[in-house]
N, C-alpha and C positions, 0 to 999 in steps of 0.2 A: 531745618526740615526734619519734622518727625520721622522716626526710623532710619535717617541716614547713616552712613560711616563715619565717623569725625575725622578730619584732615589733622595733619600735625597743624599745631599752632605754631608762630615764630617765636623761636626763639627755644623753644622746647628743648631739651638733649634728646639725644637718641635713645631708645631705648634696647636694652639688651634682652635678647631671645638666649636662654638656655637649651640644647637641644640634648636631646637623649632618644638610648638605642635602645631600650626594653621595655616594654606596656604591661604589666602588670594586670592580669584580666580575674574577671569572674563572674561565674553564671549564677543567673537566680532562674528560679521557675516555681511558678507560681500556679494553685488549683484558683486561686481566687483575684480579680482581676485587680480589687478594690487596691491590695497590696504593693501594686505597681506603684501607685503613688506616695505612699508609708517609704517605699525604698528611694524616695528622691525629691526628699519635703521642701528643698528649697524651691521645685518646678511647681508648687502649689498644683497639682493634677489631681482631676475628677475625671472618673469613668462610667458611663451611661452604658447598659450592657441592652442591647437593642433586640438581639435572637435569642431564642430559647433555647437552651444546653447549660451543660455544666464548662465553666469558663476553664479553658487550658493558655499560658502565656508563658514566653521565656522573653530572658532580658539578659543580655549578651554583653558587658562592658570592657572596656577596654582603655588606659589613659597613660600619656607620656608627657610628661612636663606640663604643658598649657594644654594641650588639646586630650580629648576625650571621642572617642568612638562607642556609638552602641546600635544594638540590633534589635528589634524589638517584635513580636511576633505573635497575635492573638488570635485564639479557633472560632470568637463567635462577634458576630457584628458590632462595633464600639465606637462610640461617639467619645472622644477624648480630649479634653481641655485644660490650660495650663498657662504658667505664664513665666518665659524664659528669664533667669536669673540675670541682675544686670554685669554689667560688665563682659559680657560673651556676646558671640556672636554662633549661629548653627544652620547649618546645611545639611537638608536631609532628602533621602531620595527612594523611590521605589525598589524593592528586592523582590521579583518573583511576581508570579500572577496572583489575584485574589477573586472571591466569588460575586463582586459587585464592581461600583466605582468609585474609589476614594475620591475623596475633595478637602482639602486645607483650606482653610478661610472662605469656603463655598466655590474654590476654582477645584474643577479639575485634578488631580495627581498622576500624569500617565511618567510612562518608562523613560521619557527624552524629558522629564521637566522637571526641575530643580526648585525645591523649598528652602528661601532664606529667612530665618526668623533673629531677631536682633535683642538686646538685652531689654527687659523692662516690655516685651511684647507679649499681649496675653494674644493665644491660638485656638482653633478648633478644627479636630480632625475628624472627618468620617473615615470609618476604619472599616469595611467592609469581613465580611469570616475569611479568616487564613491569611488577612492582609500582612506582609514585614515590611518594617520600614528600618533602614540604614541610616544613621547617622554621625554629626561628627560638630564636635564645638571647639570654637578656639575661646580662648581669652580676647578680650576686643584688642588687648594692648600687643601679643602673639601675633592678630593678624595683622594692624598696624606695620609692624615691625617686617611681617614677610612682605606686606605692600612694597613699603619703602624698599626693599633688596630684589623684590621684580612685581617693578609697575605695570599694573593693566592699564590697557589702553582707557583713554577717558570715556567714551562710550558704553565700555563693560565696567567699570568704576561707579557708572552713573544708575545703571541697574541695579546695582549692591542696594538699593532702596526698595526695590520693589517686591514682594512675599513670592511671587514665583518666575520660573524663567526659563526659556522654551534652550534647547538645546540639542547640539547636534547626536544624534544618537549612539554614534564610538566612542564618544568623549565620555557619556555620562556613562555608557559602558564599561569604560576603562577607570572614572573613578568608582562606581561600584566595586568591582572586581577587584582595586588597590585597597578599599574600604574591607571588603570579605579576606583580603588577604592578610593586612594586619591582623584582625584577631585571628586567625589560625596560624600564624605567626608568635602571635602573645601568649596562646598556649603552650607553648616550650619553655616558658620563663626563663627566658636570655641569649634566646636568638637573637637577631635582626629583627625588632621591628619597625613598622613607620615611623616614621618621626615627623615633629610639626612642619619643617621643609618640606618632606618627600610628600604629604598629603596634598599639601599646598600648591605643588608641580599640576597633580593630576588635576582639584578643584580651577587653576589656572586657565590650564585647557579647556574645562569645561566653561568658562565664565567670559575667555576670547570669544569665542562664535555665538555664546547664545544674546536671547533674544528675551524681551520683554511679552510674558504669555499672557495673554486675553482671551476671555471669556465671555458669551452673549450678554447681554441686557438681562436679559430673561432670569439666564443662571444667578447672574449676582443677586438677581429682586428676590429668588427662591432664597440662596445663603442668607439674604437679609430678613425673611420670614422667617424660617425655621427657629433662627438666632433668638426673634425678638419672644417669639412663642415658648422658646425655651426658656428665658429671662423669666416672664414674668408669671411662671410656672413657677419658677423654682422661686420666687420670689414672694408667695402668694402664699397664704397660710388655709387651713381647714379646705373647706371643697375646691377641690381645681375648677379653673375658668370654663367654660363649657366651648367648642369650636364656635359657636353662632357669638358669646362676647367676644372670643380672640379676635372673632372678624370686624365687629367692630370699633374694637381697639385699635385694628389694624388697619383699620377703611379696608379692609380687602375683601372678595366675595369669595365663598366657601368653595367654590372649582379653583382659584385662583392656591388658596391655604391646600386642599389637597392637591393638586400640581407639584407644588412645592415641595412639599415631605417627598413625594414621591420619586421627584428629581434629585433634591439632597440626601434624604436618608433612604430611600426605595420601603417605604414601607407609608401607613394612614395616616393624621394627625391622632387620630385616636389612638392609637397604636403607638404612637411613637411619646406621647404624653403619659400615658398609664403606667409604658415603661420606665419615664421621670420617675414617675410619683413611686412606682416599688426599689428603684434605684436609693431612690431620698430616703426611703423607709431604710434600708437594707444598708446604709450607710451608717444611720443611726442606731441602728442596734448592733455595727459592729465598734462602735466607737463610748458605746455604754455598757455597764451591768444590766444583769436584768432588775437588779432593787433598784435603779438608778427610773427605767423608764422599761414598760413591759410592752408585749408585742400590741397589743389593741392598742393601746395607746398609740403607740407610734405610727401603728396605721392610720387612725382615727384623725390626726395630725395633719394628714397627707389629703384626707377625702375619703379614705375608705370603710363605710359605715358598714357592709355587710362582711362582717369579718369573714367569716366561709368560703366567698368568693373572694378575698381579698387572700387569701391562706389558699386556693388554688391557682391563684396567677400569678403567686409570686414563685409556686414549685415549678410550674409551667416553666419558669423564663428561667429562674436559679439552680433549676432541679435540685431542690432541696425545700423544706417547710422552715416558716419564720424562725420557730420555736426551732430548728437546727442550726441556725448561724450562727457564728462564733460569735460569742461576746468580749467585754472587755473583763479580766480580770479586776477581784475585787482592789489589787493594790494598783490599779490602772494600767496595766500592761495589757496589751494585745494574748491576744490568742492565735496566732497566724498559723495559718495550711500552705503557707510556701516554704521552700529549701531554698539554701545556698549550696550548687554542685563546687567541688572539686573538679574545674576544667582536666585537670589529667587523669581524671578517674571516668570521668562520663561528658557525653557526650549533649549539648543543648537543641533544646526540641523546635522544628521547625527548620 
């Protein structure tokens, strides 16, 4: 079954878990969201930056032995995609309120529901402004190993399949709070921190009581639009597809296509496509010279013929002009506007 847990096979030996008592942490914070995923090439991650501001983000890690914890935190609405390294498995959950409603794979994200994403899984997250998200990865072979030393029941075993999962609300409170406890634990570098067992107790808890979460009909068909209109967006060279093609790529009728965004991303199709298309732009000019590929052009690429207007909706959204974003140096190196803090010097934002 695609996305399941693998059982031991017969015959297999056991496998040994190494456990360790200090996590070693560190903070990044970033002016620029793009940078998030530069700091974690293996997750192949793209960010769609959806509201207009200048992007503020921190990234909070934390790791002992197999497992890894991190915190994740961004100021302005973020469509974010990716696809989790094989061999791990990750559990991630709500931290805090946000100014909209997230959704993972087109369900939902509320405070009682649990995201499990498996190795080799690509994801999409709607990130609403001010959203944090909590998370935490084992090694597939890690969790394996703490399976075997305390079984869940077969019914909550059977769930480890499914992307989310309804939960009793102290439970997922209590791993929260063991999750925010490690890293401010990791900052003292050699306290006591979590260990791959001790995590594992509270995710336990959580995974006994909960529940397979469902979503209307309705929600999923939205998730499933947005997706495909996203595709073939990004997919599509010179002028973007106009909403009257999408719709009929999509057999779907135009109240149906705005529904949609509306429900998943809270914002137009228009709107939410434009935004693609200066995203894609603003991608590529951070990842070239300007001899390499100049700003019209790279507009020009995406659909946007009136440079003028195309040079004021991209200030609008990045609060910054084309011709301000960093580029790439000419020996290929980055030009990046994030830090890495010193956890015992300061403090991470959000």
């Amino acid at each position: 079954m695609r996305g399941a847990i693998p059982n031991r096979q017969n015959g297999e030996p056991p496998r040994t878990l190494h456990r360790m008592t200090g996590m070693p942490i560190q903070v990044d914070v970033f002016d620029d969201f793009h940078l998030h995923g530069a700091s974690a090439p293996e997750w192949n991650q793209r960010y769609l930056q959806l509201s207009a501001g200048a992007m503020r983000s921190s990234l909070t890690e934390a790791s002992a032995g197999d497992v890894h914890v991190f915190r994740k935190w961004m100021s302005e609405r973020v469509v974010q995609q990716g696809c989790l390294p094989p061999g791990s498995i990750c559990f991630a959950l709500l931290n805090g309120s946000a100014q909209g409603t997230p959704r993972v794979q087109g369900v939902e994200l509320r405070d009682d529901r649990l995201f499990i994403l498996r190795g080799g899984e690509e994801f999409t997250i709607q990130r609403p402004r001010g959203m944090e998200l909590l998370a935490f990865t084992f090694r597939t072979e890690t969790f394996l190993q703490l399976l075997d030393e305390r079984p869940l029941p077969a019914p909550a075993r059977a769930l480890l399949s499914r992307p989310i999962l309804d939960a009793p609300p102290d439970a997922t409170q209590q791993l929260r709070a063991h999750l925010l406890d490690a890293l401010r634990r990791s900052q003292a570098f050699g306290g006591d921190a979590a260990t791959p067992d001790a995590l594992f107790e509270s995710l336990h808890g959580v995974l006994t009581d909960a529940g397979g979460a469902h979503d209307t009909v309705g929600s999923a068909s939205a998730g499933f639009i947005v997706a495909q209109c996203h595709r073939i967006v990004v997919n599509s060279s010179g002028a973007a597809p106009s909403v009257e093609a999408l719709c009929r790529r999509l057999r779907t009728s135009r109240r149906s296509l705005q529904d949609s965004f509306r429900q998943v991303a809270d914002t137009t199709p228009v709107h939410y496509l434009r935004g693609l298309r200066l995203n894609l732009v603003r991608s590529r000019l951070m990842s070239t010279t300007a001899a390499q590929l100049s700003v019209s052009q790279a507009a020009t690429d995406q659909g946007f013929e009136h440079l003028s207007h195309f040079a004021e909706r991209y200030k609008a959204l990045f609060g910054e002009l084309p011709s301000e974003t960093s580029r790439m140096e000419a020996g290929g190196r980055s030009n990046p506007t994030g830090s890495r803090i010193d956890p015992t010097q300061k403090k991470t934002v959000g």
